[in-house]
SEBA-928469 format. One record per residue (C-alpha): y negated, x negated, z negated. Coordinates in steps of 0.001 Angstrom, whole numbers, padded with zeros to 6 digits, always signed. Layout:
YXZ;...
//
This chain:
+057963+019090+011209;+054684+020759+011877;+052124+020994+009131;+048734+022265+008599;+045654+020842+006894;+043697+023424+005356;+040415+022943+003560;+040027+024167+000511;+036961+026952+000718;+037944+029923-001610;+038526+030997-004583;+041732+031967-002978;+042534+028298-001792;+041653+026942-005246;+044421+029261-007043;+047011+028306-004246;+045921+024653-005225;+047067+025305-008819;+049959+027304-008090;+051761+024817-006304;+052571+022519-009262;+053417+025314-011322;+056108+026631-008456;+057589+023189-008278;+057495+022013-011645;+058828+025518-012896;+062454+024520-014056;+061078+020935-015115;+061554+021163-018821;+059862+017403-018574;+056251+018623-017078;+053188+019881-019075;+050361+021251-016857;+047153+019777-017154;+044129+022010-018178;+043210+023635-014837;+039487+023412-016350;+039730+019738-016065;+040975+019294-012767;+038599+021839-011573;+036018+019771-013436;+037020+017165-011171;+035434+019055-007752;+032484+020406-009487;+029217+019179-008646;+027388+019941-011351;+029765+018296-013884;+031363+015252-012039;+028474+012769-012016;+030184+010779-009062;+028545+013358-006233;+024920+012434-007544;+026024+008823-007060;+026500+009453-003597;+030407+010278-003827;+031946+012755-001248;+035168+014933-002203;+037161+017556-000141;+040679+019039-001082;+042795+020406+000759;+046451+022447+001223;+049098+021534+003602;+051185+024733+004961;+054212+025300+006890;+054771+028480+008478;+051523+029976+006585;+053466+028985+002929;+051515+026392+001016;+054360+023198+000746;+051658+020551-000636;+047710+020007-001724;+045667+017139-002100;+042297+015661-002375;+040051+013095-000379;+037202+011340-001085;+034961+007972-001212;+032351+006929-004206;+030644+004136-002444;+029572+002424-005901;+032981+002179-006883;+034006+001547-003278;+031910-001623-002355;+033249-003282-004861;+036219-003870-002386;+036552-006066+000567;+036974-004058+003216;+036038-001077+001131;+038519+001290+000026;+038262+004814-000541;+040664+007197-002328;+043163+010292-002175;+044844+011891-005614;+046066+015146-006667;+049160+014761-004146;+051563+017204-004763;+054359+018502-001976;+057390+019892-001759;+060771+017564-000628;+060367+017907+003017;+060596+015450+005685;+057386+014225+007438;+055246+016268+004956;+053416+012530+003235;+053003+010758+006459;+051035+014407+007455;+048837+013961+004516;+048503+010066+004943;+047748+010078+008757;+045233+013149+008177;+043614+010600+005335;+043284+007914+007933;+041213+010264+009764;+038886+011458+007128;+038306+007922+005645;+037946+006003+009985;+034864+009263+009784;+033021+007786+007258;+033387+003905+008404;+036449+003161+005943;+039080+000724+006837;+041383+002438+004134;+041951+003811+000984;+043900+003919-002526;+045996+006075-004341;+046818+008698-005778;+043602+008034-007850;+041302+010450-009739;+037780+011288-008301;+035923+010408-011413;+036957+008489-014517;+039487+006130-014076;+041427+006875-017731;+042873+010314-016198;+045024+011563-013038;+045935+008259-011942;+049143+007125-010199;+051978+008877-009066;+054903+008692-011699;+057766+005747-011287;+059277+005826-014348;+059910+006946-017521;+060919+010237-016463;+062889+011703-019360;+059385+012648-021569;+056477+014417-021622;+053232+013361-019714;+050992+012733-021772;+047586+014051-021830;+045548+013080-018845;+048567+011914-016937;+050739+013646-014434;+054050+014135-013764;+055991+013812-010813;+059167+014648-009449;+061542+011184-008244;+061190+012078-004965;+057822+011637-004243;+058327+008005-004614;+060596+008222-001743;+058301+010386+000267;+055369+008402+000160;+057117+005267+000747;+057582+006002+003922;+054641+006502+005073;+054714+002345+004881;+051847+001560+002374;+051079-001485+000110;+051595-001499-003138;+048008-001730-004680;+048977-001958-008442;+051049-000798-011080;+049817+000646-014485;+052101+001286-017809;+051756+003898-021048;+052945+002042-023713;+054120+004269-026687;+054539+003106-030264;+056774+005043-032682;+054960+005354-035894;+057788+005665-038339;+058501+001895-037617;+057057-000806-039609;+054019-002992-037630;+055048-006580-037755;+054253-008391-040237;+052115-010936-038010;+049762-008391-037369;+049777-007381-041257;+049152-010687-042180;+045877-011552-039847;+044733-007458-040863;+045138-008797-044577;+042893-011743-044073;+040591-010442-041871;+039769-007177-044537;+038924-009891-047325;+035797-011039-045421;+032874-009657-046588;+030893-009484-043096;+033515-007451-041290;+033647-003293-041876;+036059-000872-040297;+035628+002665-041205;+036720+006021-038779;+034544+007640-036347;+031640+009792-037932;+032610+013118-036440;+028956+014324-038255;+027215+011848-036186;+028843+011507-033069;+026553+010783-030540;+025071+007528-032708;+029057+006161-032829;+029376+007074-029420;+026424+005150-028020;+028068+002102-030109;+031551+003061-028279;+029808+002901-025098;+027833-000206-025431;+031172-002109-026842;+033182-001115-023945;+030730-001705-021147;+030312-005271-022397;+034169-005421-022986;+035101-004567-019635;+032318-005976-017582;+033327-009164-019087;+037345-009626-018698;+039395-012421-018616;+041266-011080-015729;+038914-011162-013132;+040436-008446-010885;+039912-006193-013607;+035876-007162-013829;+035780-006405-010131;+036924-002626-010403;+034861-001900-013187;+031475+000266-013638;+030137+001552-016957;+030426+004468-018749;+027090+006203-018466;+025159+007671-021406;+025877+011067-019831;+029607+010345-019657;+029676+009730-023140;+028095+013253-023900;+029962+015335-021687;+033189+013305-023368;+032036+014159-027004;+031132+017988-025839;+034859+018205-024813;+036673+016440-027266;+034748+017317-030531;+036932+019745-031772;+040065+017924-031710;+039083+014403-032347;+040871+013184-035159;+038206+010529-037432;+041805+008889-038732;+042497+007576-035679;+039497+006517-034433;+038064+002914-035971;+035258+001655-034856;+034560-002164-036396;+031694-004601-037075;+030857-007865-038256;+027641-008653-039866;+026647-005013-039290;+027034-005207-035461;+029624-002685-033793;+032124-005087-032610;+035428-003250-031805;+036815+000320-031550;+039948+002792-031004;+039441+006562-029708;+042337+008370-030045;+043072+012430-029276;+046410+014545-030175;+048218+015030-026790;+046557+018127-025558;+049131+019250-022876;+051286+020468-025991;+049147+023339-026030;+048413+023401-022195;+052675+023813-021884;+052428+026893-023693;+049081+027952-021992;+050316+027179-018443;+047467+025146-018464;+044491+027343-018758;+042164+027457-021763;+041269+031176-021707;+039242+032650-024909;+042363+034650-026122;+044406+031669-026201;+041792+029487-028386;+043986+030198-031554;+046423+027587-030358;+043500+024905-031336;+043714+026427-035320;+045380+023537-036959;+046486+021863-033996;+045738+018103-035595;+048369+018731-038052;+050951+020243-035626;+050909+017929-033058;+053757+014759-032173;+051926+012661-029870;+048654+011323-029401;+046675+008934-026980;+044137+006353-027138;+041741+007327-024550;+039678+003575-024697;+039370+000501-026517;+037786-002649-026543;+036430-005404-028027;+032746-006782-027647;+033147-010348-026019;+031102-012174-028672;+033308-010942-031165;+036985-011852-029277;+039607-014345-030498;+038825-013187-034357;+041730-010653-034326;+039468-007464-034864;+042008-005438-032018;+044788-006371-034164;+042768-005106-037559;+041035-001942-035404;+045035-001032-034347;+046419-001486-038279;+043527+000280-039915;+044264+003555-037389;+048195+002925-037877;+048023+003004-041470;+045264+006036-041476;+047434+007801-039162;+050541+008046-041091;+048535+009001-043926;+046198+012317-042728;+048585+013090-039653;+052485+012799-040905;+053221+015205-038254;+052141+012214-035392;+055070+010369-034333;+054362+008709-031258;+051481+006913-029940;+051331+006885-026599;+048634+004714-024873;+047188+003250-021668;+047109+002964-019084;+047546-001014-018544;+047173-002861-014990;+050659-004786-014279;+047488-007571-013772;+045957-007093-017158;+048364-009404-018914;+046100-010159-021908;+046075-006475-022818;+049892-005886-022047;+050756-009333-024082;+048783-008021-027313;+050034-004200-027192;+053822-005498-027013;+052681-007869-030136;+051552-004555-032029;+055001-002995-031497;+054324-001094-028098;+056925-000608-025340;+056439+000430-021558;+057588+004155-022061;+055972+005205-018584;+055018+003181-015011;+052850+004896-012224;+052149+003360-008907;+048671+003219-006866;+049131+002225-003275;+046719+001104-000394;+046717+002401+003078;+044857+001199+006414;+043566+003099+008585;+043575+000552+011968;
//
């Protein structure tokens, strides 16, 4: 087959870049959209802090006989990059249609962009930005929604990437937990003895003083994840950014729900801490994924319609590990959950490196099961 790589210039090209998911996902009764402001977020410069750390990004279509038949994106972020040996750069946003020959277009085209810069190869499908959203492409667990900030995929893309003969780089996992089952009594029994101690506080999220609780979000999980006991995952990480952590509680301010959000201390010190939003794409499948101003009444009362939700990050200060405070931070926002948010019914959370076995070994202690699995892979160029 002959494609074509087109880069993505127009406004024209951008719409053809959102229109191809919807034409192939169309009778998929299993596929949400994400919000196109999001992904368009993604590619803005102003607004995707990665370009002022010396990040590059192109997208582009692939055509076949002038028809758009699949999209995707390109691009390195050398302070993520480095951290690699030989450095790696990424590609995400894949989506095609089921034709022969159409991945190992996009893969060998890849080779090429990344060889221009000096890259031996790259990873993927990967988001250019955060790493909590757009990541993978889908493996399993396809008889559900995606979640917000997760894809879906069709089964054959699997298949269609695979042979274009890369490695496997890693697999992550959503664990869901359904809330109208009882948490184990283990974990009731340490959350019992740890709430009797007078130098340890949990309370929800202060949604009138945000940006103080998200400062203490930010420092816990920087010093959570910069010092891991897996030491792959210390490798991969950079910190969240103070303007991350705005532009985060700018977006998700009017839907964060305070319930099922704990943030804990001990001796007055923030120690651990749970963010958690309602799954978005519920409103996004009945949007087709835009977010106009006419369509803002979906958000009235939203928190007490929606089933699912999804805790965006979590972690626990180092100094403060081995005391059980996940296990107490995870009760206290089980047990306010059920109470302000009957309507909730599944928790579904992640993602989780196949590496990170700490973190899969605790959430499979709280209840959780492996509802989901995407795959990153790794290409070389030579």
């Amino acid at each position: 087959m002959s494609f074509q790589i087109q880069k993505i210039e127009t406004q024209q090209h951008i719409n053809d870049f959102h229109h191809l998911p919807e034409r192939l996902y169309k009778d998929n009764s299993w596929y949400r959209p994400p919000f196109r402001f999001e992904v368009e977020n993604v590619f803005n410069r102003e607004k995707n802090e990665r370009f002022r750390k010396g990040g590059e990004c192109e997208r582009f279509l692939v055509l076949e006989n002038g028809e758009v038949v699949g999209r995707f994106a390109v691009f390195i972020d050398p302070e993520k990059d480095e951290r690699y040996d030989p450095k790696l750069g990424g590609i995400g946003f894949m989506e095609m249609e089921n034709i022969p020959g159409i991945a190992e277009s996009v893969i060998n085209f890849a080779k090429k962009w990344h060889q221009e810069r000096g890259y031996a190869g790259f990873r993927g499908p990967i988001n250019f930005g955060e790493n909590d959203t757009f990541w993978g492409i889908q493996t399993g667990g396809f008889e559900d929604h995606n979640v917000y900030g997760m894809l879906y995929h069709h089964t054959y893309y699997e298949e269609l990437i695979e042979e274009t003969n890369p490695e496997k780089f890693d697999d992550v996992y959503m664990y869901q937990l359904d809330l109208e089952q009882p948490l184990p009594e283990r974990l009731l029994r340490i959350t019992e003895r740890l709430r009797s101690k007078d130098h340890i506080e949990v309370r929800p999220i202060d949604k009138k003083n945000l940006e103080r609780d998200g400062e203490m979000i930010r420092q816990i999980y920087n010093r959570a994840f910069s010092d891991q006991v897996v030491q792959e995952r210390e490798e991969e990480f950079i910190g969240i950014s103070r303007e991350t952590i705005r532009q985060m509680i700018k977006k998700l301010k009017p839907v964060l729900m305070p319930e099922t959000s704990p943030i804990a201390f001990v001796n007055g010190e923030p120690a651990s801490f749970l963010v958690s939003v309602p799954d978005l794409h519920e409103i996004s499948a009945k949007t087709g994924g835009t977010l106009k101003w006419w369509q803002l009444y979906h958000l009235i009362g939203f928190k007490r319609r929606a089933e699912k939700f999804r805790p965006l990050a979590f972690g626990t200060d180092p100094r403060f590990r081995g005391r059980g405070l996940e296990a107490l931070v995870f009760a206290e926002g089980f047990k306010w959950t059920r109470k302000h948010y009957p309507n909730l019914k599944v928790l579904e959370g992640g993602f989780v490196s196949e590496k990170n076995w700490i973190m899969r070994r605790s959430l499979e202690a709280l209840g959780c099961e492996i509802a989901k699995t995407y795959r990153v892979y790794k290409w070389m160029c030579g």
